[in-house]
N, C-alpha and C positions, 0 to 999 in steps of 0.2 A: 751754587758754589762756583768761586771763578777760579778758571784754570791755572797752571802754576805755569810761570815762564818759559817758553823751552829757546829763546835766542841763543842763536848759535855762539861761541865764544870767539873773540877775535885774536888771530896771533899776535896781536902788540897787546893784550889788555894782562894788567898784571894785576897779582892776587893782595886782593885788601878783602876785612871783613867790616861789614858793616854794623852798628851797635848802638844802644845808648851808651850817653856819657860816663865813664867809669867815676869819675871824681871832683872835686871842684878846681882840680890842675886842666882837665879836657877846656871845663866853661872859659878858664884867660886863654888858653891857645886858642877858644876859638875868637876871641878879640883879636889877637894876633895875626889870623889869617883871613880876617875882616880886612887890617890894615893892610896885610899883603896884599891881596883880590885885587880889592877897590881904590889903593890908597890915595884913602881917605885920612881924612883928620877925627880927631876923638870923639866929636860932639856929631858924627854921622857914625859912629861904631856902635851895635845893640851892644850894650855890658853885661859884666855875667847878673849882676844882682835881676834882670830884666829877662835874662835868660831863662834862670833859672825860678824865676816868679810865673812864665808864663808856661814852662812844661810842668812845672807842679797843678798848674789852672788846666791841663788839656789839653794843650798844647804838645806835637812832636819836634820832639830834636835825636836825631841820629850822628853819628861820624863814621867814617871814613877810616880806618885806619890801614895799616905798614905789615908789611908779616911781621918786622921788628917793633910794635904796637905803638908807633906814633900815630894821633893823629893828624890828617893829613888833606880832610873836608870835611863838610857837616852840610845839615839838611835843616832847617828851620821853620815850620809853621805855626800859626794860631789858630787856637778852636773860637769858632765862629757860626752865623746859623744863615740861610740862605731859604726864602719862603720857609723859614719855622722849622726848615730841618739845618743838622748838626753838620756842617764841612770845615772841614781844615782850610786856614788859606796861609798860604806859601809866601814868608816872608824872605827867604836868604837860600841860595844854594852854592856853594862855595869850595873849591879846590885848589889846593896849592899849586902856582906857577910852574915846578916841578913835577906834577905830576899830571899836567893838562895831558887830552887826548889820550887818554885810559880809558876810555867810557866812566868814569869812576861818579860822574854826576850823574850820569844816567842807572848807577844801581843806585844811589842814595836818593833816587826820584823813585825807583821801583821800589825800594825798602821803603820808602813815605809810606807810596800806595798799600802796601799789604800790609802795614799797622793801622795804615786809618779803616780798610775792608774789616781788619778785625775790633776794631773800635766800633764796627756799624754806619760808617761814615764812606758814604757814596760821591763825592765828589769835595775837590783839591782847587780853589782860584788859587789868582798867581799875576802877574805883570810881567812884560819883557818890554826892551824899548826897542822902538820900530826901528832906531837908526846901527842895531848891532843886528844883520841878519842874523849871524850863527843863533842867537838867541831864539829868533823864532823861529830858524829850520829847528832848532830843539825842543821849542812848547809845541809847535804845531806839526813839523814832521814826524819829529822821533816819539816825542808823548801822544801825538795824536789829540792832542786840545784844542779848544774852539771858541773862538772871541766875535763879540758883536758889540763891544764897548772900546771907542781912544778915549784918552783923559788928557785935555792939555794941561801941562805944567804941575804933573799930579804930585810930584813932591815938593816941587818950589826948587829952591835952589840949592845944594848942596855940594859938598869938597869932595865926592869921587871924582876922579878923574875920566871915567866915560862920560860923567856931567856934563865937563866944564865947557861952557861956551850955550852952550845952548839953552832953551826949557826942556826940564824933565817929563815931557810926553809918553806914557806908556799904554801899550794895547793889553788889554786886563782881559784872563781865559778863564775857562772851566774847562776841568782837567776831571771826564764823566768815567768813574774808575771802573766800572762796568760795562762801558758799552764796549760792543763786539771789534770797532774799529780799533780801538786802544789797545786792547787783548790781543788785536791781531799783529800790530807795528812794535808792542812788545816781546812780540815772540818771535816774530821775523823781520822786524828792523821797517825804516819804512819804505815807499814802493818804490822802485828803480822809473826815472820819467826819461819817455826819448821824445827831446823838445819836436822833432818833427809832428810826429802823433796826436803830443798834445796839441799845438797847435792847429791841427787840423781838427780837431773834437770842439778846441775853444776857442773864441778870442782874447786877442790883448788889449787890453784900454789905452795903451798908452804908446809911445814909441823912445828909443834911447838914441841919443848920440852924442858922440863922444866930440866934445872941444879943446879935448888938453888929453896926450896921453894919461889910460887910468881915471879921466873925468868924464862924467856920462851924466849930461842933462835928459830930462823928458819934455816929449809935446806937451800939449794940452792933453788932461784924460776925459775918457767921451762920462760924460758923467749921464749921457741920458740910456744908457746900456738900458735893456731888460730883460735878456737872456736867463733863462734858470743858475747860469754858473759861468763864468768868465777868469781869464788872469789880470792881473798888477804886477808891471814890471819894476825892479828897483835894481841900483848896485849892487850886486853882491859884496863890493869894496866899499860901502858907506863910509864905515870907520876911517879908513885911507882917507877919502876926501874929505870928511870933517877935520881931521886933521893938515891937510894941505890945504884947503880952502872953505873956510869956514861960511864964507858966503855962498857957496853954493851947496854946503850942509843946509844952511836954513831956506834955502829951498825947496829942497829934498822934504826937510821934514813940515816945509809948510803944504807942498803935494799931500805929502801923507794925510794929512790932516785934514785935507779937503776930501781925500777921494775915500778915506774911512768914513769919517765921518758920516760925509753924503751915501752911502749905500749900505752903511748898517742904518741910517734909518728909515731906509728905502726896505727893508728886511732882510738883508745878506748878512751871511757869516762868512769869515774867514776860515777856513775849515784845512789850508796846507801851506805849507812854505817850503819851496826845494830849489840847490842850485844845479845845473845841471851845463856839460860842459857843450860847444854849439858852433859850430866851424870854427875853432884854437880857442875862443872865448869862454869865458865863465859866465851863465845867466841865470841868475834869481827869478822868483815869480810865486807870490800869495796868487794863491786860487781864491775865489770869493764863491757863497752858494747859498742862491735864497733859501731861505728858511721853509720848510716843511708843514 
C-alpha cells in the first residue's frame, strides 16, 4: 500500500480542489488556458473533441479548481504501455498565470499519481525542456523522476511561445509512483543542497562565466568523467538569456545536447535538478548517476 501524502502546507498555498471534469464547459476552458499558458495559436491547442476521446480511452484528465468553482489548471495524460505493462504518459500540465506559485501543479501531479496507483498503473513518462530550469527542478526535484533519454527537436516546430526560436529539444522522465524516493520528496518536499557539501562529495563537469551581466557561458564539459555520480552546471536564468541572446541560447542548448546525450549513453541518469543560492548568486546543477 503506498503511504498517503503528509507534505507540510505552505502559508501562500491557497485552497483549490482537485476533480474530474464536471461538463463539456470545463473541456473549452481548458483550450482557453492552453492558449493562456503557452500562447499558442490553435493548430498547437489539444481540442475538447480529443480531450475528451482520449479520457474516455484511459486516459486522465483532472482540474484544478477555485473555492468559487472555476476552473483554473488541469493535468492531462494518455494510457500507454511501457515493456507490456500499462503507464500513463503525461501530456499537458497547465495553470493559470494568476494562480502560478500555488503549488497548485504540484497537487494536480499528486492527484495524477493516486488515480493512476488506483488504476494499477505504476509509473507516469512525461518531457520537460532542458532550457526552462524550473521545469526540471519540478520533474526531477519536486516529483522526484528520472530521465536517461534527450530527443532533439522532438516536436518540430511549433507557435508556443517558450518554442520560438529554437528546436524543440526535451529530456523525456519516468515518474516510478512507487519508489521510496518519490514517496519521500512528496511528503517532505525535496532535499535542502549546501553547494559547499555538495561539492565537496562531487564534481562539476563544467565551469560558468559570465560575459555580459546575467549571461553565463560554459567551458568545455570533461565528457570523459567516470565517477559513479557527478554535477552539470546550467543557468538557472536560461529563459532570460534565450530571450536576450538567442545565440547564446543555442549554445546552451547545443552543450546540452552533447553532454546528455553523451553520458546517458555511457549509463547515467539524471536523477536531480536544484537551484541553490552561492556567494549572492543563484546556481543550478543536474546531478547525473550511473545507473545500478
Amino acid at each position: 500500500m503506498t503511504p498517503a501524502v503528509r507534505r507540510k502546507k505552505r502559508k501562500d498555498e491557497i485552497k483549490v480542489t482537485i476533480a474530474p471534469f464536471r461538463n463539456l464547459a470545463d473541456y473549452k476552458t481548458c483550450e482557453d488556458i492552453q492558449k493562456e499558458v503557452w500562447n499558442s495559436e490553435d493548430i498547437d491547442v489539444v481540442p475538447v473533441s480529443m480531450l475528451l476521446e482520449a479520457h474516455h480511452s484511459g486516459g486522465i484528465l483532472l482540474g484544478a479548481y477555485s473555492n468559487i468553482g472555476d476552473l483554473i489548471g488541469f493535468v492531462f495524460s494518455l494510457l500507454g504501455t511501457e515493456i507490456k505493462e500499462p503507464i500513463q504518459h503525461s501530456c499537458l500540465l497547465a495553470v493559470r498565470v494568476a494562480y502560478r506559485n500555488f503549488d497548485i501543479g504540484f497537487k494536480l501531479k499528486a492527484a495524477q499519481r493516486k488515480e493512476a496507483l488506483k488504476r494499477k498503473i505504476k509509473l507516469i513518462t512525461a518531457s520537460f525542456d532542458p532550457m526552462q530550469p524550473m521545469n526540471a527542478y519540478f520533474a526531477l526535484g519536486k516529483l522526484g523522476a528520472r530521465s536517461d533519454r534527450y530527443e532533439d527537436n522532438y516536436y518540430g516546430e511549433t507557435t508556443r511561445s517558450s518554442d520560438r526560436g529554437l528546436p524543440t529539444d526535451r529530456i523525456l522522465t519516468k515518474w516510478d509512483l512507487e519508489s521510496s524516493e518519490v514517496v519521500r520528496r512528496l511528503e517532505t518536499g525535496p532535499p535542502r543542497h549546501d553547494l559547499k557539501k555538495e561539492m565537496k562529495r562531487l564534481k562539476v563537469i563544467n565551469e560558468l562565466k559570465e560575459s555580459a551581466p546575467g549571461l553565463m557561458k560554459s567551458s568545455s564539459v570533461k565528457l570523459n568523467y567516470a565517477e559513479d555520480k557527478f554535477l552539470f552546471e546550467v543557468p538557472y536564468n536560461l529563459q532570460e538569456i534565450k530571450d536576450r541572446d538567442l545565440g547564446m541560447a543555442m549554445e546552451w542548448q547545443s552543450k546540452m545536447r552533447q553532454t546528455f546525450r553523451h553520458y546517458f549513453r555511457k549509463g547515467y541518469l539524471a536523477t536531480d535538478f536544484f537551484v541553490t543560492a552561492h556567494d549572492g548568486h543563484l546556481r543550478s546543477f543536474y546531478r547525473m548517476d550511473k545507473k545500478k
